[in-house]
C-alpha positions in Angstrom: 21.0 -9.3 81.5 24.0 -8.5 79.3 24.5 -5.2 78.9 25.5 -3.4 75.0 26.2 -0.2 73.7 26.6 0.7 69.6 29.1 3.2 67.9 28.3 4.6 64.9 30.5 6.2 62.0 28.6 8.9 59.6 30.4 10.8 56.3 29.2 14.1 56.0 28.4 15.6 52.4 27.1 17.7 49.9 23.4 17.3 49.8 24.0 18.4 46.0 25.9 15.7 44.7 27.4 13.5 47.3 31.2 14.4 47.8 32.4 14.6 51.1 32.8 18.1 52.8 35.4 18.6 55.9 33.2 20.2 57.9 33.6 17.7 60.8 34.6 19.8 63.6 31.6 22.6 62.9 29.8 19.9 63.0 30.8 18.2 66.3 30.5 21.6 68.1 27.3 22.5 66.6 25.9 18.9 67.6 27.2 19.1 71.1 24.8 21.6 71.7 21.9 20.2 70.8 20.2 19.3 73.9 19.5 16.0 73.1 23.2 15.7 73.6 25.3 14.9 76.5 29.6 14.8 76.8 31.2 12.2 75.0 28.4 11.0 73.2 29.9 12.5 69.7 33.7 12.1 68.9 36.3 12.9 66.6 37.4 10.2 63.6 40.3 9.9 61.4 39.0 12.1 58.6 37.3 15.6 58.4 34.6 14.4 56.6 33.4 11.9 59.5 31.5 11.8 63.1 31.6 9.5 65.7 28.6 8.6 68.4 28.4 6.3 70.7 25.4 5.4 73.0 25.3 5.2 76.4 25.1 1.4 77.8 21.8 0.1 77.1 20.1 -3.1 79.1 17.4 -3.0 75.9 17.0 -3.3 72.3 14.5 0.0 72.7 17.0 1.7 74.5 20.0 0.9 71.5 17.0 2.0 69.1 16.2 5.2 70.6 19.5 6.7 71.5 21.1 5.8 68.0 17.9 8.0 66.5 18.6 10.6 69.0 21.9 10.8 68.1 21.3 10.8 64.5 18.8 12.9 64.7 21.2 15.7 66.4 24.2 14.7 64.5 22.0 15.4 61.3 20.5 19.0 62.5 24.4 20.1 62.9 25.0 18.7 59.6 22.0 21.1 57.9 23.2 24.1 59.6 26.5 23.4 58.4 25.7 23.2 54.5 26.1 19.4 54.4 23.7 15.7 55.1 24.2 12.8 57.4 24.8 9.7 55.4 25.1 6.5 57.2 27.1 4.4 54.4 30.1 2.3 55.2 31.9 4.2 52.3 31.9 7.5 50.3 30.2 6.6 47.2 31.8 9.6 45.6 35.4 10.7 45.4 36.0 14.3 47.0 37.1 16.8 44.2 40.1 18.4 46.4 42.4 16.6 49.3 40.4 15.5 52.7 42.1 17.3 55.7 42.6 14.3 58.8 41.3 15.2 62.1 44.4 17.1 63.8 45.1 14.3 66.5 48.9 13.1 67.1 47.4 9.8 66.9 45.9 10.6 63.4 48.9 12.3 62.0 51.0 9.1 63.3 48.8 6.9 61.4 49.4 8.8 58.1 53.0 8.9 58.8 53.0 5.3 58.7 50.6 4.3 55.7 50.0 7.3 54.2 47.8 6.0 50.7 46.3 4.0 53.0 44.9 6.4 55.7 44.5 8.5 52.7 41.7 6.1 51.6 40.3 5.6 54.7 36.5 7.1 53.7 34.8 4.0 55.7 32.6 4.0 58.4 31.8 1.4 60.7 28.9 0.3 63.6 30.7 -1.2 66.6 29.1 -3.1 69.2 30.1 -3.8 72.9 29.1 -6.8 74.6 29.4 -6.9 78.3 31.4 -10.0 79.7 32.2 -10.9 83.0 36.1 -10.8 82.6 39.2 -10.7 79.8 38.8 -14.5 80.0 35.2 -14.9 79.3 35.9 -12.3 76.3 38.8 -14.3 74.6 36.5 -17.6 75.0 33.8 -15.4 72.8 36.4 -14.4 70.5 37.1 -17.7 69.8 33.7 -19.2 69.4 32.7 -16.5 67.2 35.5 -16.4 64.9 32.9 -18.5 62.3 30.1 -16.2 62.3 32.0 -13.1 61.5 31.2 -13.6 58.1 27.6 -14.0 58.2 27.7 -10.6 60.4 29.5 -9.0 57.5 27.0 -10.3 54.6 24.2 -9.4 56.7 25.9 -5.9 57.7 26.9 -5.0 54.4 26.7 -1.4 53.2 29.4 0.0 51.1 28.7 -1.4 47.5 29.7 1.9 46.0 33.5 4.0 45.8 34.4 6.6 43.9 31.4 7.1 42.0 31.4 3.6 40.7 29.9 -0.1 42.3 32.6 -2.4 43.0 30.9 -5.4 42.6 31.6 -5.8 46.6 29.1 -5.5 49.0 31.2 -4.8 51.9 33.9 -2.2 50.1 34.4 -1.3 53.7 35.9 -4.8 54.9 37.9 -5.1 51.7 39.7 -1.1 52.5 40.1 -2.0 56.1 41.4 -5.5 55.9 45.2 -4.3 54.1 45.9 -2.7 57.5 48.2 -4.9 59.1 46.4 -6.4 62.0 42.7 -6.7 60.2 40.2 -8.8 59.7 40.0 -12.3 61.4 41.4 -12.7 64.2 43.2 -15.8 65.4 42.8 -18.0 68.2 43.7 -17.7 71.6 44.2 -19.8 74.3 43.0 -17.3 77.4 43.7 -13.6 78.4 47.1 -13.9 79.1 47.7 -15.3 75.5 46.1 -12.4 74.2 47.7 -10.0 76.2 51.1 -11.4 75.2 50.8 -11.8 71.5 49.6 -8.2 71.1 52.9 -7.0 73.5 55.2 -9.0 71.0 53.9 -6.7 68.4 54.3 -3.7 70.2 57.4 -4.3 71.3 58.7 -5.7 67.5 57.2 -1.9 66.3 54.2 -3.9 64.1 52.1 -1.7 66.4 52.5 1.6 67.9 49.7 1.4 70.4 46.5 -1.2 71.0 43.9 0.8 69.4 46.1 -0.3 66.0 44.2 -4.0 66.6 41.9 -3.7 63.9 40.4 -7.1 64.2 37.1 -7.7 63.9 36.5 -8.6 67.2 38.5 -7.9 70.1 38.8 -7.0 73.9 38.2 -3.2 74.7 41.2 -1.2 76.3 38.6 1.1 77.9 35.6 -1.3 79.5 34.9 -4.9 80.3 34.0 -5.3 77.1 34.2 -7.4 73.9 33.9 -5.1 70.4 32.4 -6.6 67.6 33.0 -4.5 64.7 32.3 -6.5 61.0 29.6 -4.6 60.3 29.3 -1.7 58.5 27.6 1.2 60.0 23.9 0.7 59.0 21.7 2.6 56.8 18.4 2.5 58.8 18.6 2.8 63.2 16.3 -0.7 62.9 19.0 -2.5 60.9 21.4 -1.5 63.5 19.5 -2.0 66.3 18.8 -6.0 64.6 22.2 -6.7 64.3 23.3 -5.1 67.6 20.6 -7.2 69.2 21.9 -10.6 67.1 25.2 -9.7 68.3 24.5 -9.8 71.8 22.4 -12.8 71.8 25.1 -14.8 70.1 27.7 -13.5 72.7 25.2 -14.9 75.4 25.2 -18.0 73.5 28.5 -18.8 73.2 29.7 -18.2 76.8 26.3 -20.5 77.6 28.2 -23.1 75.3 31.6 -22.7 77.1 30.1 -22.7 80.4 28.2 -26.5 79.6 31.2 -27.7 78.5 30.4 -27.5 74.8 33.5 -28.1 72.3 34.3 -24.9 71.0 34.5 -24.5 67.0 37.2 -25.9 64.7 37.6 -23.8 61.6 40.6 -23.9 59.9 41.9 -20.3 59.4 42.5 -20.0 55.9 38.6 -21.5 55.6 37.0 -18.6 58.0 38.9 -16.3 55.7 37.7 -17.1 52.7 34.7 -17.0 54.1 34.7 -13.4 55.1 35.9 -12.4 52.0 33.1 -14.3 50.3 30.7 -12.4 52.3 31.9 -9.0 51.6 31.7 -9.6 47.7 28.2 -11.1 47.8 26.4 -9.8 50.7 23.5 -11.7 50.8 22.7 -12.0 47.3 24.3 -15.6 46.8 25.0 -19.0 48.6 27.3 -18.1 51.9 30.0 -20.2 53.4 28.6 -22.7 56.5 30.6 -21.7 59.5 30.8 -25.0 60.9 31.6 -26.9 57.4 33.3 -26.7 54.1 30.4 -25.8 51.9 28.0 -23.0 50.3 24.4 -22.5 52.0 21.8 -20.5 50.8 22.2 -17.0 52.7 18.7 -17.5 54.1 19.3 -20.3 55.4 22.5 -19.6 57.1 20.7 -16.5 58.7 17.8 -19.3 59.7 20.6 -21.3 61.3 22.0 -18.5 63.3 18.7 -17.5 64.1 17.7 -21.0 65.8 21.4 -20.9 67.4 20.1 -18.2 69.3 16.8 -18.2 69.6 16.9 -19.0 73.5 19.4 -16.1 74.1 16.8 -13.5 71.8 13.8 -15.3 73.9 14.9 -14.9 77.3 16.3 -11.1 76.6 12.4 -10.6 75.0 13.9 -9.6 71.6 13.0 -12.6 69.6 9.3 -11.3 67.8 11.3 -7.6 67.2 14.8 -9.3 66.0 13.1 -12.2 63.7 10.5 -9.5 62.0 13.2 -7.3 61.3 15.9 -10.1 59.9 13.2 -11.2 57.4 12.5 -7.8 56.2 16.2 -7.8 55.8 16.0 -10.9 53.6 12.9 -9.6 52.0 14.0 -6.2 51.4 17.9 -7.0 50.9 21.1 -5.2 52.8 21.4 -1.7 52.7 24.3 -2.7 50.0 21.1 -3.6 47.8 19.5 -0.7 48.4 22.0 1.8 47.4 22.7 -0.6 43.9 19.1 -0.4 43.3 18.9 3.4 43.6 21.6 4.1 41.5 21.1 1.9 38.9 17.6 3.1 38.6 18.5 6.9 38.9 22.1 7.8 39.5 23.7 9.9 41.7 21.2 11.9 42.5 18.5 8.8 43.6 21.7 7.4 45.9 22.2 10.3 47.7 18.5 11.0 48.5 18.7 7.5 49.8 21.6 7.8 51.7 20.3 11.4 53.2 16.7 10.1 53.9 17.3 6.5 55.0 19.7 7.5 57.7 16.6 9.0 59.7 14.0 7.1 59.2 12.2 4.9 61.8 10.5 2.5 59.8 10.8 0.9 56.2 
């Protein structure tokens, strides 16, 4: 069985009216005591406003699902006895009335040395998931085969409508903000490890990058494990939303190397096609037709998530996920993103209905 582990990025704020507070480090300390908690498990981000967790590896969607309410859970108890909320959105919906401190790490302050609006904007949070492969190899041949389903990860995974106290008209905010880095968003093609391994030297050695953990793409080959990270997806509003996509995500890695290892052709998708498609995605979400991975045309966003779905359907059925993932993708069609969510609860009651979503959402265990 493939193994999987989730990171998660939160914002803390005001539980009065939204705005960030940089109260990050209380926090961290505070929630390293709790003693659900174990070292590691909660980490330092860019900003003082955000928190970091990651899960331990996990053989089982039950295992993803109960460690990312754990961690929550703690994260959130800190958070209280700090004077601020938990809120699991991939942006701040509400601009911060006074300058945001960054985290005081060298690597941080290099960042905002060398794109300083940019780093200054950078109120996003993400869910990253790592997918156990057997070698760098077998992780650039899933890079490559699931170049054309980033998109359809993004739509699905959508969850930062909202900026600066005003919707965007984006679903995804988040992949919009991160994508003007300069290595972001799709990632090209690469013939094997050694390919990838070169191409990201060249940059570092022509100063594009300073260091690796600069490769922004949304998927790529840990540093750290024998991993691959798959990170379109904004961090999720609900622990079962996460735990469905973090499941999907590992049964289409399963797939894909299952494809590679029969012999199957690998996708063609030209590059300026995949995208548009991505960008597509984060402006609709799932409220409108979608771009077909595997051809140049619009499908109904239900039935590209019935396509992937059936792509992987032996992957979910042989890890025993398949009756969990499939009830809780059509609740996610039924019930909309979480990008859906937050526009229906401000339209209907502002500010205030938003951020009792945002603060009671992120802990709840059911719907």
């Amino acid at each position: 069985m493939i193994t999987f582990g989730v990171e998660e990025e939160y914002l803390l704020v005001d539980p009065a009216d939204g705005r960030p507070m940089p109260v990050a480090e209380t926090v961290r300390a505070a929630a390293n005591l709790q003693p659900a908690v174990t070292g590691g498990e909660i980490q330092p981000e860019l900003m003082q406003v955000q928190v970091e967790v990651a899960t331990p590896v996990c053989a089982a969607l039950d295992e993803v699902g109960g460690h990312l309410l754990r961690l929550r859970h703690s994260v959130a108890a800190a958070a209280e006895q700090a004077g601020c909320r938990l809120v699991a959105s991939g942006t701040a919906p509400f601009r911060s009335e006074t300058p945001i401190p960054l985290t005081d790490r060298v690597r941080y302050h290099a960042l905002h040395a060398d794109a300083p609006r940019l780093v200054d904007e950078m109120f996003v949070n993400g869910m990253h998931v790592h997918v156990g492969v057997p070698d760098r190899d077998a992780g650039v041949i899933v890079l490559n085969r699931l170049r054309p389903w980033l998109p359809l990860l993004v739509a699905m995974g959508a969850n930062s409508p909202m900026w600066e106290g005003g919707d965007t008209g984006f679903a995804s905010w988040r992949t919009i903000v991160f994508g003007r880095w300069s290595i972001s968003g799709m990632p090209p093609e690469f013939v094997d490890a050694l390919d990838y391994d070169r191409r990201i030297e060249e940059l570092l050695a022509a100063g594009i990058l300073r260091d690796r953990a600069r490769v922004y793409w949304q998927v790529r080959l840990s540093e750290r494990y024998p991993t691959v990270e798959i990170r379109a997806m904004d961090v999720q509003l609900r622990v079962e939303d996460a735990v469905m996509l973090a499941g999907l995500v590992r049964a289409l890695v399963t797939t894909v190397l299952r494809d590679a290892t029969a012999g199957q052709p690998p996708p063609r998708s030209a590059p300026e096609f995949v995208a548009a498609a991505q960008w597509y995605a984060a402006r609709h979400g799932l409220t409108d037709a979608l771009i077909d991975p595997h051809a140049p045309r619009r499908l109904k966003a239900g039935e590209l998530v019935g396509r992937l779905l059936d792509y992987v359907a032996p992957a979910l059925a042989d890890a025993g996920d398949d009756r969990q993932i499939d009830a809780l993708v059509h609740r996610l069609l039924r019930e909309g993103a979480g990008a859906d969510r937050q526009r229906a609860a401000f339209r209907l009651g502002g500010r205030d209905a938003l951020v009792r979503l945002l603060v009671s959402e992120g802990m709840s265990t059911h719907g």
